[in-house]
N, C-alpha and C positions, 0 to 999 in steps of 0.2 A: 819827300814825305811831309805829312802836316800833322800836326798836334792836336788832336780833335777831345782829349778830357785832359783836363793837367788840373787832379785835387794834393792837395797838401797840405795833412796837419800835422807844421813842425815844431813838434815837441818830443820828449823822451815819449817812446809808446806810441806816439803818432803813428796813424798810416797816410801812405800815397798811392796814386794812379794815376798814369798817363798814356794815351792813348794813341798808335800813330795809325796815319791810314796811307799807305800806299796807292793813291793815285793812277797809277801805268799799269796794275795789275788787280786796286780793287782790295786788297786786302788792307787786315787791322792788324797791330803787334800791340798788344796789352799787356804792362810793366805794371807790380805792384811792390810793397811791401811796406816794413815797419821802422820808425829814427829808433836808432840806439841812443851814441853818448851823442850828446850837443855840446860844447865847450868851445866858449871865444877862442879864436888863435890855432883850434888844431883841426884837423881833419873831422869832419861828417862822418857818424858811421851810422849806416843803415844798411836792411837785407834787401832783396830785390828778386823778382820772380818774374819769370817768363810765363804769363797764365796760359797759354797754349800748351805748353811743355810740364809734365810730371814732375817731379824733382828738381826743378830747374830752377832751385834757390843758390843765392852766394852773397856773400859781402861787399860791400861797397863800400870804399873811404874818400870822400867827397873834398878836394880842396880848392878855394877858390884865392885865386890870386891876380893883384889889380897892376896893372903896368900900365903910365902913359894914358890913362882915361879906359882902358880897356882892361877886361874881366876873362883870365882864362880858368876854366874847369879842369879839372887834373883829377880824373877816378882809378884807383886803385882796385884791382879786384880778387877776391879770395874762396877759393872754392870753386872755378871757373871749369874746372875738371869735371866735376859730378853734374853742371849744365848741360857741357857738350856732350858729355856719355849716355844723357836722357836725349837731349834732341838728336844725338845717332841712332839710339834704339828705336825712339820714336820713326826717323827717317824710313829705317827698315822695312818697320809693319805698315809703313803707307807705300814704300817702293816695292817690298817683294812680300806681299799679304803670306 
C-alpha cells in the first residue's frame, strides 16, 4: 500500500487524514480524526475513523519510542469492538443484500 494524503494538524483539536491506496486491487482506505491530549513523555491520544465504515470510530494512544537510531510506533486501541461490529454489519448488506 502507498500513502497517497497524510494531513496533520497536531494540536489539541487538530484533525488528520491519511490516505492509502491499494495498488493490486485499485482501492483506497480513508483514516480520519481528531488529537486529544498531547503531552511530552506520554502517550498520543487521538480518535480515528474508518470513512468507509459507519460508526467505525475508536481511540487511539500513539507511543513513540527510539532505540539504537530507530523509532518504533506502539498504538494502543479502544473501542475496537463497536468498529468491527459496523464493518460486519456493513459486510452483511453488501454480501447477502
Amino acid at each position: 500500500m502507498t500513502m497517497i494524503v497524510c494531513k496533520i494538524d497536531l494540536r489539541v483539536g487538530g484533525t488528520w487524514r491519511y490516505v492509502l491506496h491499494d495498488s493490486g486491487n485499485d482501492t483506497e482506505h480513508a483514516f480520519s480524526g481528531e488529537c486529544g491530549e498531547i503531552v511530552p513523555q506520554q502517550p498520543l491520544i487521538a480518535t480515528e475513523y474508518y470513512e468507509p465504515v459507519p460508526n467505525s470510530d475508536y481511540l487511539n494512544m500513539l507511543t513513540l519510542a527510539e532505540k539504537d537510531g530507530k523509532t518504533t510506533l506502539h498504538i494502543a486501541m479502544q473501542g475496537l469492538v463497536k468498529y468491527l461490529v459496523a464493518l460486519w454489519a456493513i459486510s452483511k448488506r453488501v454480501l447477502m443484500p
